[in-house]
GULO-249405 format. One record per residue (C-alpha): z negated, x, y negated; residue number from 1. Coordinates in Angstrom, 1 decimal. Layout:
% GULO-249405
R      zz      xx      yy  pos
R       Z       X       Y  NUM
...
END
This chain:
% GULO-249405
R      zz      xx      yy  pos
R    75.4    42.3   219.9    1
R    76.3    38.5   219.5    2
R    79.7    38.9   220.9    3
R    77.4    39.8   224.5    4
R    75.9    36.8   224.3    5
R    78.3    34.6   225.8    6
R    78.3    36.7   228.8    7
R    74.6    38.2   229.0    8
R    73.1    35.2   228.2    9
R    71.8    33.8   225.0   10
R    68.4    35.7   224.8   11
R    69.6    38.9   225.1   12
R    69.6    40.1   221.6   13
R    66.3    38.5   221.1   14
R    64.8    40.6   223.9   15
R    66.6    44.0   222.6   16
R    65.4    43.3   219.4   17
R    61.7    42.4   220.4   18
R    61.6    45.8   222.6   19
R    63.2    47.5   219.8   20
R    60.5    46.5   216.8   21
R    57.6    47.4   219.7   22
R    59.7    51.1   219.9   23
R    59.7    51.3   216.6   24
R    56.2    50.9   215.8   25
R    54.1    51.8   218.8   26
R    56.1    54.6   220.7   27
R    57.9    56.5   218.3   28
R    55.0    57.7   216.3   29
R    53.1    58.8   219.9   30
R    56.8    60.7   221.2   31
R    56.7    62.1   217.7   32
R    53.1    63.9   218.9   33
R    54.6    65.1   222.3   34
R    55.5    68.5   222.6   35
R    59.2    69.6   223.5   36
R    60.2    69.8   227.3   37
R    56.7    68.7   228.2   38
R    55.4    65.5   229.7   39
R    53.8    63.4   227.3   40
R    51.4    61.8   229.2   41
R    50.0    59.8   225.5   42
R    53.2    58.1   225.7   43
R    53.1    57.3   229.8   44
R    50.3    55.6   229.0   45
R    51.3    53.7   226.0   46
R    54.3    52.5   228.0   47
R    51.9    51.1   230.3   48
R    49.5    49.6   227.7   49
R    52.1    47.7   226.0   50
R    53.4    46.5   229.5   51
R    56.6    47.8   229.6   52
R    55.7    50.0   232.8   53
R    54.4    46.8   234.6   54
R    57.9    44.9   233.9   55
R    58.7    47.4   237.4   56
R    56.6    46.9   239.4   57
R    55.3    43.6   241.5   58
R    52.1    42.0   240.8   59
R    50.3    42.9   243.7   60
R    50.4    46.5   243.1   61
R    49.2    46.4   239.5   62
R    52.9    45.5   238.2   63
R    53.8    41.8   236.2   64
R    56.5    40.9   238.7   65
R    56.2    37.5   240.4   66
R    57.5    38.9   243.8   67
R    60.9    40.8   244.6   68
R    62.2    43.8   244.3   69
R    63.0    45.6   240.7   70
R    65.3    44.0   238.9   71
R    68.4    46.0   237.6   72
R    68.6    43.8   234.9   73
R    65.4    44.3   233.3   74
R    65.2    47.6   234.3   75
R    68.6    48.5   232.4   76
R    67.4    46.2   229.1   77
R    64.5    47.6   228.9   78
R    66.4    51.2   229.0   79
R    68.7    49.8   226.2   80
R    66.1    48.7   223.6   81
R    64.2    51.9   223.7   82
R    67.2    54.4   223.7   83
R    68.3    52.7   220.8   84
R    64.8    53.6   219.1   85
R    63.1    55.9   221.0   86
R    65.1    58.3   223.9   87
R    61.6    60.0   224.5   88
R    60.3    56.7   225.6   89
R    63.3    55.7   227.7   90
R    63.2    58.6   229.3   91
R    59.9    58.5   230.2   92
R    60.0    54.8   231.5   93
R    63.3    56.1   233.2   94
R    61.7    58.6   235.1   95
R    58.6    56.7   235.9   96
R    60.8    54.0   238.3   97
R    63.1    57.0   239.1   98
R    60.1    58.7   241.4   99
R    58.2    56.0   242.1  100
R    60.8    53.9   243.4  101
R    61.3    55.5   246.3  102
R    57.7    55.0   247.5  103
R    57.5    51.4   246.5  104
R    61.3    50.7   248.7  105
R    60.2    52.6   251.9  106
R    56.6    54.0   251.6  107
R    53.8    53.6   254.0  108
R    50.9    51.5   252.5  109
R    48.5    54.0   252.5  110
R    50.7    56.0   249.7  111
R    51.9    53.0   248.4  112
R    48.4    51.8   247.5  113
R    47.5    54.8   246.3  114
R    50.4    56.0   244.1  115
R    51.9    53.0   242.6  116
R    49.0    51.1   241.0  117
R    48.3    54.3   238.4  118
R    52.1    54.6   238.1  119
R    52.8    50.9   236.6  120
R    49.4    51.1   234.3  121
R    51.0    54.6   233.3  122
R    47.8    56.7   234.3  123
R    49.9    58.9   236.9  124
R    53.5    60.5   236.2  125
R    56.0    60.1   239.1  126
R    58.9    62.4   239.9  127
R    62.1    62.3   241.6  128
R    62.3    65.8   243.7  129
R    66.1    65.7   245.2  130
R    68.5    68.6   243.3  131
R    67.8    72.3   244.8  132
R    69.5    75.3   243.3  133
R    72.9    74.9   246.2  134
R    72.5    71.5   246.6  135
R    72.8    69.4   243.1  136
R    75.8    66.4   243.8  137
R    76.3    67.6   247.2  138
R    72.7    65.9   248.4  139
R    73.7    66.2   251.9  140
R    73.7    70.0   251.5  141
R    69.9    69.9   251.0  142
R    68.1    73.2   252.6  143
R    64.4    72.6   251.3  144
R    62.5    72.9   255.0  145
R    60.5    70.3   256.8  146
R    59.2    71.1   260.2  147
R    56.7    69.9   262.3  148
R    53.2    70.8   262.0  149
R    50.7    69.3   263.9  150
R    51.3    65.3   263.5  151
R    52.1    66.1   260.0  152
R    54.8    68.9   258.2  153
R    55.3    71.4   256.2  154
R    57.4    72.1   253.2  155
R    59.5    75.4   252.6  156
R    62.0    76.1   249.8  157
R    62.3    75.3   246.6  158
R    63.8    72.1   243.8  159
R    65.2    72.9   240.8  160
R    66.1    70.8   236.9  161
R    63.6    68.0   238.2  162
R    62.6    65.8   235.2  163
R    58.9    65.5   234.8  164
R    58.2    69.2   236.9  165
R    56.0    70.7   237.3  166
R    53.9    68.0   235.5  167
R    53.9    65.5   238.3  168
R    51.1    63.7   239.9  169
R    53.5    62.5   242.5  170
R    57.1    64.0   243.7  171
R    59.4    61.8   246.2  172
R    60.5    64.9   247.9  173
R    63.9    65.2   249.8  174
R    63.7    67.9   252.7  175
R    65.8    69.1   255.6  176
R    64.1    67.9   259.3  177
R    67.1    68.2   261.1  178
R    69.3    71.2   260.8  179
R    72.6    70.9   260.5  180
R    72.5    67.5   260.3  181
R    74.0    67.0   257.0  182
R    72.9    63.5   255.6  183
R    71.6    62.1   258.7  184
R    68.8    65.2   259.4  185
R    67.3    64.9   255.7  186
R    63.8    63.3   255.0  187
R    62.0    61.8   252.3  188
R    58.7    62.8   251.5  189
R    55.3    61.5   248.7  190
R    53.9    64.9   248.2  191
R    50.8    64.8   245.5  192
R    51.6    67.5   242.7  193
R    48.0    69.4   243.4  194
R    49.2    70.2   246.7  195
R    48.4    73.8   248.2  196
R    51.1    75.9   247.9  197
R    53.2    73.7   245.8  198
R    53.8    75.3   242.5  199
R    56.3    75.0   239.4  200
R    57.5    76.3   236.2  201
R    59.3    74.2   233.2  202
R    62.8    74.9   232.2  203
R    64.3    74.5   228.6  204
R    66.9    72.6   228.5  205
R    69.5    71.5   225.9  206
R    67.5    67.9   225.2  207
R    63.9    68.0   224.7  208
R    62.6    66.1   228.0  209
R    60.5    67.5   230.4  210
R    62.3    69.9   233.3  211
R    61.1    72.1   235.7  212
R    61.4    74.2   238.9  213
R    59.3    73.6   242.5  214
R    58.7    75.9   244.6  215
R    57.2    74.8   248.3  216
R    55.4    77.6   250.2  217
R    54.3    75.5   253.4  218
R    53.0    72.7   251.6  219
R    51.4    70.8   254.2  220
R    52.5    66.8   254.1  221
R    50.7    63.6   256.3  222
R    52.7    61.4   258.5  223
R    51.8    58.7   256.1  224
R    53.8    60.4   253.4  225
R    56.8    59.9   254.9  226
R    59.2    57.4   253.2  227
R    61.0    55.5   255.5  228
R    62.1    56.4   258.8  229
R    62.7    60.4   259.8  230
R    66.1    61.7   258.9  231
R    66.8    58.4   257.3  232
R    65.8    60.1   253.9  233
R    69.2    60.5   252.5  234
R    69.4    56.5   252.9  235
R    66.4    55.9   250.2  236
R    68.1    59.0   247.9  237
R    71.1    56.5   247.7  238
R    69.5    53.1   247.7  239
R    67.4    54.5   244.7  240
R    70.0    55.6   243.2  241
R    72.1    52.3   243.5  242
R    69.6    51.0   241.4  243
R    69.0    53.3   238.6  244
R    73.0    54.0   237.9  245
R    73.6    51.2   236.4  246
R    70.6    52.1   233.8  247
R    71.8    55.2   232.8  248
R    74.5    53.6   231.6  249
R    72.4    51.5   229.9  250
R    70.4    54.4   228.2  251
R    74.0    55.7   227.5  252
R    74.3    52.1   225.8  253
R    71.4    52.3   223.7  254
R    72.1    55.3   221.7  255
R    76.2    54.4   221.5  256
R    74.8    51.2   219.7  257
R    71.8    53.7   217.9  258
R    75.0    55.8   216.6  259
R    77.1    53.3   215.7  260
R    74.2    51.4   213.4  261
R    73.3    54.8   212.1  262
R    77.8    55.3   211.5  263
R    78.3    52.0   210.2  264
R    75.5    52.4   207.6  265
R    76.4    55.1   206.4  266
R    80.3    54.7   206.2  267
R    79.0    51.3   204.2  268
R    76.7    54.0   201.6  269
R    78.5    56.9   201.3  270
R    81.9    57.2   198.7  271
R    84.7    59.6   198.9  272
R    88.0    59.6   196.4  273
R    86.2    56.8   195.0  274
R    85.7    54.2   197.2  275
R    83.5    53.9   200.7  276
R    84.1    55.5   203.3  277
R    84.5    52.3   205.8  278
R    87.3    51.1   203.0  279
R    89.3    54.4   204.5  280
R    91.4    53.1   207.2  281
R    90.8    56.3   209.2  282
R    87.1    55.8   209.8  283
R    87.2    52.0   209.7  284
R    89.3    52.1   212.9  285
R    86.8    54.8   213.9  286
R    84.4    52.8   214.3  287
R    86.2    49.9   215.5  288
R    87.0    51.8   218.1  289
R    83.3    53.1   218.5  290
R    81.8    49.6   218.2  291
R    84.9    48.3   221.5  292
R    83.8    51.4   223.5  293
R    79.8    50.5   223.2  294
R    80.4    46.5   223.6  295
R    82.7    47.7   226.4  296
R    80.4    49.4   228.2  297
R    77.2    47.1   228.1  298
R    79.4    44.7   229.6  299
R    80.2    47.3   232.8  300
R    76.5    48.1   233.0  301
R    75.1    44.2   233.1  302
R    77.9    43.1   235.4  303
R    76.9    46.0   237.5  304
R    73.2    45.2   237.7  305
R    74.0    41.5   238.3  306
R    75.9    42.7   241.2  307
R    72.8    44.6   242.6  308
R    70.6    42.2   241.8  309
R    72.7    39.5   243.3  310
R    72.9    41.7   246.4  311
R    76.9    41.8   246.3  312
R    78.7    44.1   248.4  313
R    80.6    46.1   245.8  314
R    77.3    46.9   244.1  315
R    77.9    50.8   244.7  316
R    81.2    51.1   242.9  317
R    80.0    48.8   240.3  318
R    77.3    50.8   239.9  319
R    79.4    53.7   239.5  320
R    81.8    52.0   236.8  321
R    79.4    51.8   235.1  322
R    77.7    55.2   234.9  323
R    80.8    56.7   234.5  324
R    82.5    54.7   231.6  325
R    78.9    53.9   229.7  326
R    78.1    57.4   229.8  327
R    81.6    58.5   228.8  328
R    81.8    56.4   225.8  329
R    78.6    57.3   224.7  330
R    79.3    61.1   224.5  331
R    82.7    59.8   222.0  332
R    80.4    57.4   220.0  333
R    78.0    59.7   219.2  334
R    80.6    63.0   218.6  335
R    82.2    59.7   216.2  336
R    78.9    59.2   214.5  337
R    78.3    63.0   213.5  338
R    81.9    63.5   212.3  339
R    81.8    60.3   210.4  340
R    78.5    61.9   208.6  341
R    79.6    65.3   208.7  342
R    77.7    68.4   208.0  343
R    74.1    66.4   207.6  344
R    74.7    64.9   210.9  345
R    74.4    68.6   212.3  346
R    71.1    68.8   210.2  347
R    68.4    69.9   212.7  348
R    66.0    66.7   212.8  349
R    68.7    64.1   211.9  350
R    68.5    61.1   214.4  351
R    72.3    62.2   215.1  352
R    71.6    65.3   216.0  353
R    69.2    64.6   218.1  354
R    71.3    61.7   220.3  355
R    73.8    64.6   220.1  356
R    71.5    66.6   222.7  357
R    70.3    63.6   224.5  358
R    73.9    62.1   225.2  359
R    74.9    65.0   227.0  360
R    73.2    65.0   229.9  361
R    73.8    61.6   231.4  362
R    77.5    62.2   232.4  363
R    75.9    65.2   235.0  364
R    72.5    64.0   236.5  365
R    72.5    61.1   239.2  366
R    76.3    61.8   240.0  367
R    78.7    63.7   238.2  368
R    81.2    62.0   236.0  369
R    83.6    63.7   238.7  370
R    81.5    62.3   241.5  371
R    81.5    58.7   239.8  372
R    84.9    58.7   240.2  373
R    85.3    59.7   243.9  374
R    82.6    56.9   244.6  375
R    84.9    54.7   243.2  376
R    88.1    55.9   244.7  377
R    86.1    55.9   248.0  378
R    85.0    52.1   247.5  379
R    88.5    50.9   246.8  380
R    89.3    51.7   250.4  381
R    86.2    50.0   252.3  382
END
């Protein structure tokens, strides 16, 4: 990654590569333990003994930042190092900020202090509770029920294909409290995963991560739970989700370079008609191509966390660049890095074949490819 350097700053490499040794020895041999589509909490935890959790997560509330809020950089490095490794752990981190992010931007202290102490030490698994079965991209189309009970509410409907469910201590719930209201009558909500009446069931999925169904049956939430302001909800969905596009591209990053090592080695080992196969023009320029795409779109994904973290005003269509092209390239590198391996790259248990079902989903969840693009379109006329 050398040729980022200039632009990233000189200790970039040096960070990847110190989070990617730490992958390699500490986290992949406790993902290899986990069971498929299920959390595992062993490697929560080890995410938050070896600090990587904490980098989240300010030191008051039992992170190892100085003060601020997350930083987009760190947040999308540290997504880069371990997909390159370990997408298990990436995930996992990923998914961790993803729920509890809401609570730590808008939550009340009470929750706060309660939720997001275990969270950074990785002793409590968070959740972000937005897509529902007719309301996936289209957020504002949310029909989960919230209505008054008492000085509290209560919770009817159900969320579907939401990572870490129904395994969650904690779920940063979006739900209707104004009918009809579209984006401006939705609420956000910290709703403990032992609640009465809330109850779930997993979903197998094409990658192996953890997936489930909620299902809400009057779940009874306390004013305190609230996150933000009332029918201001659909403003914390967005502002978390600012943050975190950027770092899907940056997991998308992390397995295009993961590929592309795993391509370039073996187009270096492997003879046909006598000579290797990166001395055949056809895949040489492959992977030239591969290696432009992934240096391509690391650079897209740090200038769009620069841009949040430097507060700029374009931050949402950056953001979106990013997602869309990191994502996008990723899914070609990878298809790349199977053809140039061929039939053992389809070998169930080959490192390809497993970024083959991990690459996929990225261009659908947080905003479509599709809906990337009309965020972008969208921007260019502000």
């Amino acid at each position: 990654m050398s040729g980022a350097d200039g632009l990233l700053g000189g200790s970039h490499a040096a960070r990847i590569a110190e989070l990617r040794a730490l992958a390699r020895s500490e986290l992949v041999p406790v993902a290899e333990q986990g069971a498929p589509h299920a959390v595992n909490r062993d490697l929560v935890r080890a995410l938050g003994e070896h600090g990587l959790l904490q980098r989240l997560f300010p030191a008051q509330l039992g992170g190892s930042r100085d003060g601020g809020d997350v930083s987009a950089f760190e947040l999308c490095l540290l997504r880069e190092a371990l997909a390159c490794e370990c997408a298990e752990a990436e995930t996992a981190l990923a998914l961790q900020g993803l729920g509890a992010y809401p609570l730590l931007q808008s939550g009340r202290e009470p929750a706060v202090g309660r939720w997001i102490p275990p969270i950074a030490r990785g002793t409590a698994v968070a959740a972000f509770a937005l897509t529902e079965p007719d309301a996936g991209t289209d957020a504002a189309a949310l029909a989960l029920r919230a209505e008054p009970d008492g000085d509290g509410w209560r919770l009817s409907g159900e969320k579907t294909w939401i990572s870490n469910a129904p395994e969650a201590d904690v779920y940063a719930v979006f739900a209707r409290t104004t009918p009809g209201a579209g984006a401006r009558g939705v609420t956000a909500f910290a709703v403990p995963g032992d609640a009465e009446g809330l109850t779930g069931s997993a979903l197998q999925m094409l990658a192996d991560h953890p997936l489930g169904r909620l299902a809400f049956d009057a779940v009874r939430v306390q004013p305190d739970d609230v996150l933000g302001e009332v029918d201001a909800g659909f403003g914390v969905a967005m502002a978390t989700l600012d943050l975190f596009r950027p770092s899907v591209g940056a997991f998308a990053v992390g397995m295009a370079q993961a590929a592309l090592e795993l391509a370039t080695a073996h187009a270096q080992r492997r003879e046909a008609f006598g000579r290797p196969l990166r001395a055949h023009q056809a895949v040489a320029h492959q992977l030239a191509d591969m290696a432009t795409r992934t240096q391509a779109a690391r650079l897209l994904v740090y200038d769009a966390a620069a841009c949040y973290d430097g507060g700029a005003p374009q931050v949402r269509k950056e953001a979106a660049m990013a997602k869309l092209f990191a994502t996008e390239a990723a899914q070609l590198v990878v298809d790349a890095a199977v053809q140039i391996h061929g039939a053992q790259g389809l070998e169930r248990g080959h490192r390809l074949e497993h970024l083959y079902r991990d690459v996929r989903a990225p261009r659908i969840y947080e905003g479509t490819s599709e809906i990337q693009r009309t965020i972008i379109a969208r921007e260019l006329y502000r």
